[in-house]
C-alpha positions, 0 to 999 in steps of 0.5 A: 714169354720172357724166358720161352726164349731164353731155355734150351731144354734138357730132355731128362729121362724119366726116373724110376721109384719104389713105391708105385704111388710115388712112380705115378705122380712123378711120370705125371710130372714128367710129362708136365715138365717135358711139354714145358708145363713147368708150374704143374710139374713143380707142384707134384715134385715139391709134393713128392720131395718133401714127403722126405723122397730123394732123387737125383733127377728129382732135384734136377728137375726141380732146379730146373723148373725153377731156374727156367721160371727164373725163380733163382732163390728156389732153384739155389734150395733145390740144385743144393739137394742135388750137389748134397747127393752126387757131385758127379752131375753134367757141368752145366749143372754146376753153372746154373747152381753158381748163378742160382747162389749168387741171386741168394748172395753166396757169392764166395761159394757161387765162385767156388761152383764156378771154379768146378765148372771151369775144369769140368766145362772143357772149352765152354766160353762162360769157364774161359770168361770166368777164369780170364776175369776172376775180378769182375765183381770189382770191374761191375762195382766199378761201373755202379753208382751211375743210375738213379731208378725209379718202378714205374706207376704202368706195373700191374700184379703181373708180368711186365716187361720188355718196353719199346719207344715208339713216337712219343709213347712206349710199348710193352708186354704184360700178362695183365689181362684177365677180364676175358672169359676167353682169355688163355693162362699158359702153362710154364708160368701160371699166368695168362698169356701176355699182349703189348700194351702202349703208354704215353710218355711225358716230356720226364720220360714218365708212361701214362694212360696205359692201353691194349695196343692194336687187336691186329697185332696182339693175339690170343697167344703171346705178344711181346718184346716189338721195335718200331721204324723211326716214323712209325710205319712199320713194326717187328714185334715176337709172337707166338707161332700163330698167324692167320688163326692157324698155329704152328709146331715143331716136330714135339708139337711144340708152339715156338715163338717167332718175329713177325711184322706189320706195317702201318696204313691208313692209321691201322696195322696190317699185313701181319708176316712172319719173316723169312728166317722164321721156322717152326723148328726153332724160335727167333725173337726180340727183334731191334734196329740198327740205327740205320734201319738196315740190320735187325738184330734178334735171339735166337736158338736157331741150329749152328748157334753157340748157347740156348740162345744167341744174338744174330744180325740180319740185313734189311734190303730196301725192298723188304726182303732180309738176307741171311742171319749172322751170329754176332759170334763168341765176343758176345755168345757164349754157352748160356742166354743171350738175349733181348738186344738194343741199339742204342743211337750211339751204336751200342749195343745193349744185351741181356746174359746169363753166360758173361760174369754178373751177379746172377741170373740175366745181367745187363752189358753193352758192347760198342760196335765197330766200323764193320758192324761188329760188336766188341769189349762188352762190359756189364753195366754195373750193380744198380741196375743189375741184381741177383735175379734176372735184369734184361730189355734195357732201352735208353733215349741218349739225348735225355739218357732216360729209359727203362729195363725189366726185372724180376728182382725183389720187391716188385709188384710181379713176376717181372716189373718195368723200371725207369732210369736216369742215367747220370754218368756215361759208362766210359771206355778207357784204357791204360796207356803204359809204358817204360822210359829208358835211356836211347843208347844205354837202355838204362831204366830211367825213374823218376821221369815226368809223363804229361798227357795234353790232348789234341789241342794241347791242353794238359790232362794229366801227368805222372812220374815213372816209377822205380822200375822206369815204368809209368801208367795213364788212364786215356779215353778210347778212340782219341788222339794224345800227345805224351811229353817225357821230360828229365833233367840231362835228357831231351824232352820227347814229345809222342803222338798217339791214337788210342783204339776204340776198345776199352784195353791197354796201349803200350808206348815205350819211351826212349829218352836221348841225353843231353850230354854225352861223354865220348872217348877215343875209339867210341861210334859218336852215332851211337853216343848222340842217338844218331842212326846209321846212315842208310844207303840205297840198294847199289847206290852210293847217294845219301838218302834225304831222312839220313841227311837229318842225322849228319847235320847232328854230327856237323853240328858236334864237330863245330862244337868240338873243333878238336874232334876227328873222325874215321868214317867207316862203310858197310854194305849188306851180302849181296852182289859179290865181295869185290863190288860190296867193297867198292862199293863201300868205299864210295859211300864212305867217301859220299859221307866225307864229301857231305860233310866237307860240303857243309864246312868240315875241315878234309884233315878232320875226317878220314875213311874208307870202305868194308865191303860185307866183311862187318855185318851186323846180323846173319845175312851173309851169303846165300842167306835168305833175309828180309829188306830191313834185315840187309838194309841194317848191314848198309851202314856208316859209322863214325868212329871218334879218332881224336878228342 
C-alpha cells in the first residue's frame, strides 16, 4: 500500500526465448508482473536468471520489481546485470540504478549514474536539481545530528507505517492482521492487505495499547495514511476503490486507491464518500490538512501532473464541496515520487521523494509555505532520519517537537516500522548576507572594514571584517529585520537597514563608505569630493527640491569651514523644451542655488555662476531621444566647481 502510490508503471513488453520452457515461465511472469503481482513475478524471473539466462527485459524487469517493493539492495544487484549488458537503456533506468546504489552505499558511483542520467534525461527537474546541487550530501550532512529516535514498541513483523495524530491518540496503517480466515494477502507485496490501527499516547509521545480502528472505515481492502479535523469529527483517510462492497477499476481492471472521508456522529464513523476529485482512472491518496483546515493536501498520478506522483492542494469550501486540485508545481514535483504530505502548525510542509537529491530511496524534505500558500526552498531534513532505503509519513506535534516517521531501513521489525523522534534542534532557514565595501566616490575596494550585525533591538550579533577583496559575508536568519554597521578609520561609519526574505538563499548589500577627509584641488566638483549628490530640479521648475536641501547644507557647511573657499556654481537641465528655454532656464536654477546658499550665510563674493542649458548632459538623452524619468532627471543638475582654495 505504501508504494501503490508511489509507482507509475512502465508496460515492458514481453520478451522473446530460445528454449520454450524458458519462454513459458517468463510469459507467466509477465503477466504476474503487468497485473502488479510483483512477489510472484520475481520468484519465476530469479528462477530463470540464476539458471545462468540473461536478458535485457529480464533485468529491467527484475530491477523493477524490486525497486517498486522499495527492496533497493536487490534491485542495485539486478539494474547492475542490466548496465553489465547494454548501457544503452531509457534514462529513467539510470535514475532508479543511482538511487538503488546509494541504499547499498555506492555513493561515488550512484553520482556517476547520476551524471549519465543528467545528459541523457534532456529537461527532467531530478537532472537539473542534481546538476544545480552537486553538494548536497554536505548540505543533508549539514542538516543531521538534530534528532534523537527511537522504534516504537506498536511494530509488529509486518508492514507499519504512516501514523496520524488524532486527539490524544495516533493512528496508523498495518498489514498486521492475520487471524481471519478471510483476511486477503495482496499480490505486490506478499502481505495482507492492510487496516488502520489506533494507539494511545502518553503525555512522552509513547503509543499504547493498540487496537483495529473503526470496522466502518477499515475494509477488507487497503486502509491507510488518514488525517483528522482538529476536534475529531471528521476524517479523510486512502482506501482502496472499494465503497458500498462494490469495487472500482481502471480500464486495465486495475483496483486503484482513492481518498475517502467520514464523519463522526453519535460516537460512531459514518457516511463513508469519496471525494469528488477521486476517478477510477487515476489514484489520489495521503490526504493532510492545512492548519486552517481549508486546503487539503493529497498525491497523486493524476494526468497533467510532472512525475509518477505529485503533491496537489485542493480547497475545502465551508459547505463540504472542494474546488479543484492544484499541482504544488515543479519547486516541489519533479519527474519521480512525491508523496506522503504534512503541515506542520508552523505551515511547513513535510513531504517524502525519490526525485530531489538524498541518500536513496523516499527522502524526507520540507519546504516553508508562503503567504500565497505556496510552498518554497524545500530542504532534506538531513541523514538521521533519512537512510539508504525509503523514510516517508513524517508527523511532528511542534509544541513538544516529537513525532514520528516510517521506514523500511535496516534493522527493523518488517517490512516498514514506525519510529519515534524527538527533535532537538529546529532546521533553521539562513541566508548568506554579502556584500563589497567601497569608497563612495572613488570606488576603491576597502579591505579590512568592520561589519556589525545588531538585531532590531540593537543588539549586537556578530561581526566581521572585509576581506581583501573589500568582500564581507554573514549568516542571517530568514525573515528578520537587521541593521549592518560598516566602520573604518578615516571614513564615516554607515549604518544599513535591512529585511531578509523568508527563503533560505543569499541577500546582497553592498556598502559604500563616505571618507571623512577629502583632499580637494582647484578645478575639483566639491559635490563629488564629500558624496554629496547632485542637486536635483523639478521638470521646468527652478525651486530646490526638499531632499536636495540636505546636501546644500553639507556644502555651507564645508564653506564655513574653509573661509577661503570659492565656488562656481554650474546648472543643467535635460533635452527637452527647446535650447534657448533649457538655457534660461538653467540660468535661473544656478542662481536659485547662489540665492540658497547666501540666504544661509554665504558671502555673494564667494560664489558665482550661471546657467548650460542641454549643452553638458551627462547620458545620451539628447533630443528626440526616448528616455526614462530617471534618465533626463540626471541631466537636471547643479555642480559645484572649487575656484579658489
Amino acid at each position: 500500500m505504501k508504494n501503490y502510490i508511489l509507482l507509475c508503471l512502465i508496460i515492458i513488453p514481453v520478451f522473446s526465448f530460445n528454449c520454450y520452457s524458458q519462454q513459458n515461465k517468463i510469459a507467466a511472469a509477465d503477466k504476474q508482473y503487468d497485473n502488479y503481482a510483483y512477489v510472484d513475478a520475481i520468484k519465476t524471473y530469479e528462477r530463470v536468471a540464476n539458471k545462468g539466462y540473461k536478458s535485457e527485459e529480464m533485468f529491467k524487469k527484475l530491477g523493477n520489481a524490486y525497486y517498486f517493493n522499495s527492496d533497493l539492495e536487490q534491485s542495485a544487484k539486478w539494474y547492475g546485470e542490466l548496465f553489465a549488458m547494454t548501457k544503452e537503456v531509457e534514462a529513467e533506468y539510470y535514475y532508479r540504478y543511482a538511487q538503488s546504489l546509494k541504499s547499498i552505499g555506492e555513493i561515488e558511483k550512484a553520482n556517476q549514474i547520476l551524471e549519465s542520467f543528467s545528459k541523457r534525461s534532456n529537461n527532467d527537474s531530478r537532472a537539473k536539481l542534481f546538476t544545480e546541487d552537486r553538494d548536497y550530501l554536505s548540505e543533508i550532512k549539514a542538516n543531521s545530528g538534530r534528532y534523537t529516535i527511537a522504534n516504537s514498541d506498536i511494530n509488529s513483523s509486518y508492514s507499519d507505517y504512516g501514523t496520524a495524530f488524532y486527539l490524544d491518540k495516533i493512528v496508523f496503517a498495518s498489514a498486521r492482521d492475520t487471524g481471519s480466515f478471510m483476511q486477503r494477502k495482496h499480490k505486490w507485496t506478499g502481505e495482507y492487505f492492510t487496516n488502520l490501527y489506533v494507539a494511545d499516547l502518553d503525555q512522552d509521545f509513547n503509543p499504547s495499547n493498540v487496537r483495529k480502528f473503526d470496522k466502518t472505515v477499515n475494509s477488507k481492502f487497503h486502509e491507510a495514511s488518514p488525517t483528522y479535523t482538529k476536534d475529531g469529527s471528521t476524517v479523510y483517510f486512502t482506501r482502496n476503490n472499494y465503497i458500498n462492497g462494490k469495487k472500482g477499476k481502471d480500464a486495465n481492471k486495475t483496483t486503484l486507491v482513492k481518498i475517502y472521508k467520514a464523519t463522526m456522529k453519535d460516537g460512531k464513523w459514518t457516511d463513508v464518500a469519496e471525494l469528488p476529485f477521486n476517478s477510477d482512472n487515476y489514484s489520489t491518496a495521503h490526504p493532510t490538512l492545512s492548519v486552517d483546515e481549508q486546503i487539503l493536501y493529497f498525491a497523486s498520478d493524476m494526468p497533467g501532473g510532472m512525475g509518477q506522483s505529485d503533491l496537489y492542494k485542493v480547497k475545502v469550501n465551508y459547505n463540504g464541496s472542494f474546488g479543484q486540485p492544484e499541482n504544488l508545481g515543479k519547486e516541489i514535483n519533479t519527474e519521480g515520487k512525491e508523496t506522503f504530505p504534512f503541515i506542520s502548525s508552523e505551515n511547513e510542509l513535510y513531504f517524502a521523494s525519490d526525485g530531489h537529491p538524498g541518500l536513496g530511496g523516499l527522502d524526507v524534505f520540507v519546504a516553508a509555505i508562503d503567504k500565497e500558500g505556496n510552498a518554497k526552498n524545500v530542504q532534506n531534513i538531513g541523514a538521521d532520519i533519512n537512510s539508504p532505503n525509503d523514510d516517508f509519513a513524517y508527523i511532528i506535534d511542534t509544541k513538544s517537537r516529537k513525532g514520528f516517521y516510517s521506514s523500511n531501513k535496516k534493522g527493523g521489525e518488517g517490512n516498514d516500522d514506525i519510529y519515534q523522534f524527538l527533535e532537538n534542534k529546529k532546521l533553521s532557514c539562513t541566508q548568506e548576507l554579502f556584500g563589497l565595501v567601497t569608497d563612495i566616490i572613488t570606488e576603491e575596494i576597502l579591505p579590512n572594514t568592520k561589519v556589525s550585525l545588531y538585531d532590531n533591538q540593537a543588539q549586537l550579533i556578530h561581526s566581521t571584517f572585509s576581506d581583501p577583496t573589500g568582500n564581507y559575508t554573514l549568516t542571517v536568519d530568514c525573515g528578520k529585520e537587521y541593521l549592518v554597521r560598516a566602520e573604518k578609520e578615516n571614513y564615516s561609519t554607515k549604518e544599513v537597514m535591512i529585511s531578509i526574505g523568508s527563503l533560505s538563499g543569499k541577500t546582497n548589500l553592498p556598502i559604500a563608505l563616505e571618507s571623512a577627509k577629502c583632499k580637494v584641488a582647484v578645478g575639483d566638483d566639491l559635490g563629488k569630493c564629500f558624496g554629496i549628490k547632485m542637486i536635483y530640479f523639478d521638470l521646468d521648475q527652478s525651486n530646490i527640491r526638499p531632499e536636495a536641501a540636505l546636501d546644500l547644507e553639507k556644502i555651507v557647511d564645508v564653506l564655513r569651514e574653509n573661509p577661503n573657499m570659492k565656488l562656481d556654481i554650474r546648472s543643467h537641465t535635460d533635452s527637452r523644451a527647446t535650447a534657448a528655454y533649457n538655457m534660461k532656464l538653467s540660468d535661473k536654477r544656478a542662481k536659485s542655488t547662489i540665492q540658497w546658499l547666501i540666504k544661509n550665510g554665504i558671502d555673494q563674493a564667494r560664489l558665482t555662476g550661471k546657467g548650460y542649458g542641454e549643452s553638458e548632459l551627462v547620458n545620451h538623452c539628447a533630443d528626440e531621444v526616448k528616455c526614462s524619468e530617471e534618465e533626463h532627471q540626471m541631466n537636471r543638475r547643479s555642480e559645484f566647481i572649487i575656484t579658489t582654495l
